[in-house]
N, C-alpha and C positions, 0 to 999 in steps of 0.2 A: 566542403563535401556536400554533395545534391543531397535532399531530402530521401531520394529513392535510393541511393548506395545505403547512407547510414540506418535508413528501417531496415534494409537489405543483412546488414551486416550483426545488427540488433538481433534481427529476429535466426539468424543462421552461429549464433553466438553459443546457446547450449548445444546445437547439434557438434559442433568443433570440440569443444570441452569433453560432452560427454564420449566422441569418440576416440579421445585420448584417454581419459580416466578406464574406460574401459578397457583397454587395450594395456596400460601401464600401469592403473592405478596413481598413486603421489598425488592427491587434487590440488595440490599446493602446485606444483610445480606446473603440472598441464594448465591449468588455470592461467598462470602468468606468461606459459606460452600462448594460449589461445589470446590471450589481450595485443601481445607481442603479434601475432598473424593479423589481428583485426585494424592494427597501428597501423602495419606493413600496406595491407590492401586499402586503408582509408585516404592513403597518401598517395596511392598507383592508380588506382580504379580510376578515380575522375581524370587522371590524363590518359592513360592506357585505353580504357574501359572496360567493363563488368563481362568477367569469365565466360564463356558454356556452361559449366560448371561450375559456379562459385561456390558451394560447398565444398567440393573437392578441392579446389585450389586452394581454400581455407584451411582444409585437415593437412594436405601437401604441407604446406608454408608451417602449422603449429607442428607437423610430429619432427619436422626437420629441426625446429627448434628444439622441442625438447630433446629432441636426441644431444644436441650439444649443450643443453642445459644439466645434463645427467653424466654428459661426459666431462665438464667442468666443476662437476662434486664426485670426482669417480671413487674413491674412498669409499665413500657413503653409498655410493649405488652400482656399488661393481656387478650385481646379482642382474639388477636390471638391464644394464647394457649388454651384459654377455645375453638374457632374453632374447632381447632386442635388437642383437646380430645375430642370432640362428635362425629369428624364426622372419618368415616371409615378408615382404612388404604390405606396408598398412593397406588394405580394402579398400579406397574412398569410395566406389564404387555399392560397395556392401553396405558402407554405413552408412551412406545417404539415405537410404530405407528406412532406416531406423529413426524414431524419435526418440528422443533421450528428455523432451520436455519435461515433464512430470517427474522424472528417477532423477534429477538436477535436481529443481525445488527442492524434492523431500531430500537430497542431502544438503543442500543450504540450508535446509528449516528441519538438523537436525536436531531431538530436544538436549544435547549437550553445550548447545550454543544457548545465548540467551534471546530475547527480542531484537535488542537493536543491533546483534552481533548478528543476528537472521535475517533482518531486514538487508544490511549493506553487501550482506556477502551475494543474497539475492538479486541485490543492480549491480553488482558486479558479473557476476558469474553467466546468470541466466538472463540480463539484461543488459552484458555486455556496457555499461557505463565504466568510463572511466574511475581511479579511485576522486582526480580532481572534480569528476561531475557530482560526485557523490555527494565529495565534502561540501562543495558549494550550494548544493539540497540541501544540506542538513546544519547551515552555519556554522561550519569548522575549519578548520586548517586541514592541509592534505594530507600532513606528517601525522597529525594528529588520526585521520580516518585509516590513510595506511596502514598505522600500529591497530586499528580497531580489526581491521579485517584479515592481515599478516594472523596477531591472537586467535582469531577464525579459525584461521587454517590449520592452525596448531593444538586446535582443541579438539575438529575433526580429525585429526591423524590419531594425536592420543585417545580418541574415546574408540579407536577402532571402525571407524562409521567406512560401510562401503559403498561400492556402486551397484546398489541391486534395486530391480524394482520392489513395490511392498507387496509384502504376503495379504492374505487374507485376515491374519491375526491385528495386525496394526497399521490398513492400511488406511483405515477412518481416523484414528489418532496422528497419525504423521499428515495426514492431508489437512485436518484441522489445525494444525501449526502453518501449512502454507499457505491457508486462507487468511491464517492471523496476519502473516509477516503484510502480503497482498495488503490487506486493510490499514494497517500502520503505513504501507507509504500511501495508499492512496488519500487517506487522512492528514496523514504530513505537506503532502502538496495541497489539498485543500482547505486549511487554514496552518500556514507555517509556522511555526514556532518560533520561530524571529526573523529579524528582518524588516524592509521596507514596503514586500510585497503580501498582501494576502493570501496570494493562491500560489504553487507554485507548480505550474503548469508540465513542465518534465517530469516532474513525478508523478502526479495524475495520470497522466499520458499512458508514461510506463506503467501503473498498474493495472490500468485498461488494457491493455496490450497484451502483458505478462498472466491476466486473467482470461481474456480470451484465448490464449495459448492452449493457457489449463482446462477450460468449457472442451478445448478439440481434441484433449486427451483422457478427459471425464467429461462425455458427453451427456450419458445418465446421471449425474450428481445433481441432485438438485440445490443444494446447496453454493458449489461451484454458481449454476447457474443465477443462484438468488443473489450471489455477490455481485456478479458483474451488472444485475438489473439495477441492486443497488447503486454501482457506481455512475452507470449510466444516466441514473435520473436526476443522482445529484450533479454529476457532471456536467447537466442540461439548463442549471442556474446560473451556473460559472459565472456567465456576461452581465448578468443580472447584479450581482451582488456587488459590484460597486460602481459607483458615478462621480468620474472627476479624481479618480484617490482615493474616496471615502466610501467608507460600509455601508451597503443598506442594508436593511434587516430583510426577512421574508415575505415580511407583511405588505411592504413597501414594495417591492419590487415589481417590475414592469414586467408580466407575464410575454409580450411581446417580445423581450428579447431572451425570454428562454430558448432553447435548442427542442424544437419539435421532432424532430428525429431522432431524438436521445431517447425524448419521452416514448416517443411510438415503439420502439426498440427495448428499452427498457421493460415498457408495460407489458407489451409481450412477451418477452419472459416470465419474469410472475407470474404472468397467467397462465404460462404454459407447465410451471409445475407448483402452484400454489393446494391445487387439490390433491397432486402424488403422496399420500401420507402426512404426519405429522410434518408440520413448519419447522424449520430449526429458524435459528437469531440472523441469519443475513437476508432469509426469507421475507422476517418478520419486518424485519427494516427496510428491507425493499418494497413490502406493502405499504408502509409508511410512508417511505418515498413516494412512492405512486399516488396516493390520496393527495399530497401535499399539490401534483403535479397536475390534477384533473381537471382542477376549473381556477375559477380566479380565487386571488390569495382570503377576498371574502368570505368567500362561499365555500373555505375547508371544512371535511367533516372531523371536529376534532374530538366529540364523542368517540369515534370510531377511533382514531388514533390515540385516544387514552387508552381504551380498551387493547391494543394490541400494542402499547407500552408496558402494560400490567402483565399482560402473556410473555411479552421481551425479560422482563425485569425477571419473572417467575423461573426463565432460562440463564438469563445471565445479571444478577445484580449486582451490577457495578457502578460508582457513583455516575458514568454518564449516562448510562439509562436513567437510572433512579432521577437525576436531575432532569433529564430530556421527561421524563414522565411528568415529573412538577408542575414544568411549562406546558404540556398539553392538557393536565387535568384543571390548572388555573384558566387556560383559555376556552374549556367546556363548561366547567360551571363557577367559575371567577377567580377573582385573584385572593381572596380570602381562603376558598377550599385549598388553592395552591400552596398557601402560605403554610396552612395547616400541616399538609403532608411534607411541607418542607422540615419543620421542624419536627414531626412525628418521627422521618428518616434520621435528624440529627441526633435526637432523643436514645432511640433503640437501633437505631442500625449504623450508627458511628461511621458517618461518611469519611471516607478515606484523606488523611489532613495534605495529602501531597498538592505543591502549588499550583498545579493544572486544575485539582477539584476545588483547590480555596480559590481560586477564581473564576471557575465558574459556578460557585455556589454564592458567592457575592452578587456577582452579577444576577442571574438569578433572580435572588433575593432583594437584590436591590427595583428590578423593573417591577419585583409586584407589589414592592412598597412605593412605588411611585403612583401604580395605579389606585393602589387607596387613600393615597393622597400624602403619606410618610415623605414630602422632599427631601428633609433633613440627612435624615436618617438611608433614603435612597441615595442621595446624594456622596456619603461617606463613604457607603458599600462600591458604587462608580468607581469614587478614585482606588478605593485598596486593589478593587478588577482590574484597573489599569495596570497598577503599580507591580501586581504577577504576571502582564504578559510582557515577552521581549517585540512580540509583534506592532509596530510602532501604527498600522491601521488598524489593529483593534483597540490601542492606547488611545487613539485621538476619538475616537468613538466613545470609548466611554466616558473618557473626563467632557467631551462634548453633552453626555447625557446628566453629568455631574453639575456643569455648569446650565446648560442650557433646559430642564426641565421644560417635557409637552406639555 
């Protein structure tokens, strides 16, 4: 399939969906029709080619399925088909108009589902991924993902969840669950959870995509907007951050092969609503980003990025802030202050023992025992870091730093 059917098909994916759910309700079942139309057209289009309408021929092709998907559990949904013979033929035309972007998300990222049951249901649904692209993002079997996402569907039926846009009353709380699910995968593709690759590029991709969707349905959000700035600038390193296979670090990296049109792009957003009111945390971190992005890796201002660590942390303290703070306030005023507040956090604010935090609290803890000269003792912390991640390039990096002391 060409690069331009499958973005084609990607991006016309919730409008199919949501104008089935709408019309029938059942997201279970429109859902696995809408993937069933996009199967159909991934396999015709490139010899056929691409519609007049390819929306319409998209909604054509899913409601004809569901209709026989409903007429093949008709026990179960006798209420629906009798509907669904009386009443007129589906609109394609009518709901072409409509964006259903945003009224997707917030039913994927409803709060009866969990995080990672939010996330899959999201590259599925509204990102049109396969369940097999999913699972192979996320290191699993398909059997295994299908049951994750199937349970989905089963929770939104049972908790009631409908197709409606948000009210006034909640619709900052449900939009703050779609920005989360957004950030977990664009996080998951930029540094993987396991695996032989560090980055995993499909999912990046898509969250950039599925975020800019969201910017064209909340234009004024500044938040919305501060995410995608964020993704953008870190997306701008990608090339950067490794050589040969192996990791570089930040510091190290060849600001020449960052992406200067991420950067330019990026920056301008933050800029463009960093003074609208209070920052909220994607804001903050896309300031972040930004400063990291300005000049060469020497010449960060990392005063300034402590400072709006300690504003981050005051909104959301969680141990990777709290950690990310560490590392900026040791690189402002040394790796002794760093150390300090390292363990001031361990002390009183009982960083979370789960094994993503115990590694990178090692880690961590380990480079700024190196910098005062602790090898030993740097050295021990390296391997345990290794030893909690499955990602076999950040494993050779650190027992590299384990063995090989600067």
């Amino acid at each position: 399939m060409t690069p331009s059917i499958e973005d084609l098909l990607r991006a016309e994916a919730p409008q199919v969906l949501g104008a089935l759910v709408r019309r029938f309700g059942h997201f279970e079942i429109a859902e696995d029709a809408t993937q069933e139309a996009l199967l159909s057209a991934s396999r015709s289009w490139p010899v056929d080619g691409i519609p007049d309408n390819p929306r319409s021929r998209l909604i054509r092709i899913a409601y004809r399925r569901m209709i026989d998907m409903l007429r093949a559990d008709q026990a179960r949904h006798r209420r629906e088909i009798d509907a669904a013979a009386r009443a007129e033929p589906l609109r394609t035309a009518h709901h072409s108009d409509i964006d259903d972007s945003l009224t997707l998300l917030l039913l994927c990222c409803h709060p009866a589902l969990g995080h990672t049951a939010q996330v899959a249901l999201t590259l599925r649904a509204v990102g049109g991924l396969t369940t097999a692209e999913i699972a192979h993002a996320y290191g699993t079997s398909e059997a295994t993902m299908g049951t994750r996402i199937s349970r989905a569907k089963h929770q939104l039926a049972k908790a009631g969840a409908r197709f409606t846009p948000p009210t006034d009353a909640d619709r900052d709380q449900r939009l703050a669950a779609v920005l989360r699910a957004l950030y977990l995968i664009f996080n998951e593709g930029y540094t993987a959870t396991a695996g032989g690759e560090l980055v995993r590029v499909d999912l990046t991709a898509e969250a950039v995509r599925l975020t800019r969707m969201l910017r064209e349905t909340a234009p004024g959000d500044a938040e919305v907007t501060g995410l995608l700035a964020l993704m953008l600038l870190t997306e701008s390193r990608r090339a950067a951050r490794t050589r040969a296979g192996e990791l570089v670090p930040l510091d190290e990296q060849d600001p020449a092969r960052w992406n200067h049109s991420l950067i330019e792009e990026g920056t301008a957003l933050i800029d463009s609503v960093w003074n609208h009111g209070p920052a909220g945390p994607y804001q903050i971190q896309a300031a972040i980003a930004a400063l990291h992005a300005a000049g060469e890796p020497g010449e960060t201002d990392w005063h300034q990025i402590a400072l709006l660590y300690l504003w981050l942390e005051r909104l959301t303290p969680t141990p990777p802030v709290q950690l990310a703070r560490v590392v900026a306030v040791a690189r402002a005023y040394g790796p002794a202050r760093g150390l300090a507040l390292l363990d001031h956090l361990d002390r009183h604010h009982h960083l979370d023992r789960n094994p993503l935090t115990r590694q990178r609290e090692h880690a961590v803890r380990a480079h700024l025992l190196q910098q005062i000269g602790d090898q030993a003792a740097a050295a021990q912390l390296f391997r345990r870091a290794a030893d909690l991640t499955s990602n076999t390039v950040e494993q050779r990096y650190l027992r590299a730093k384990a063995d090989h002391p600067d």
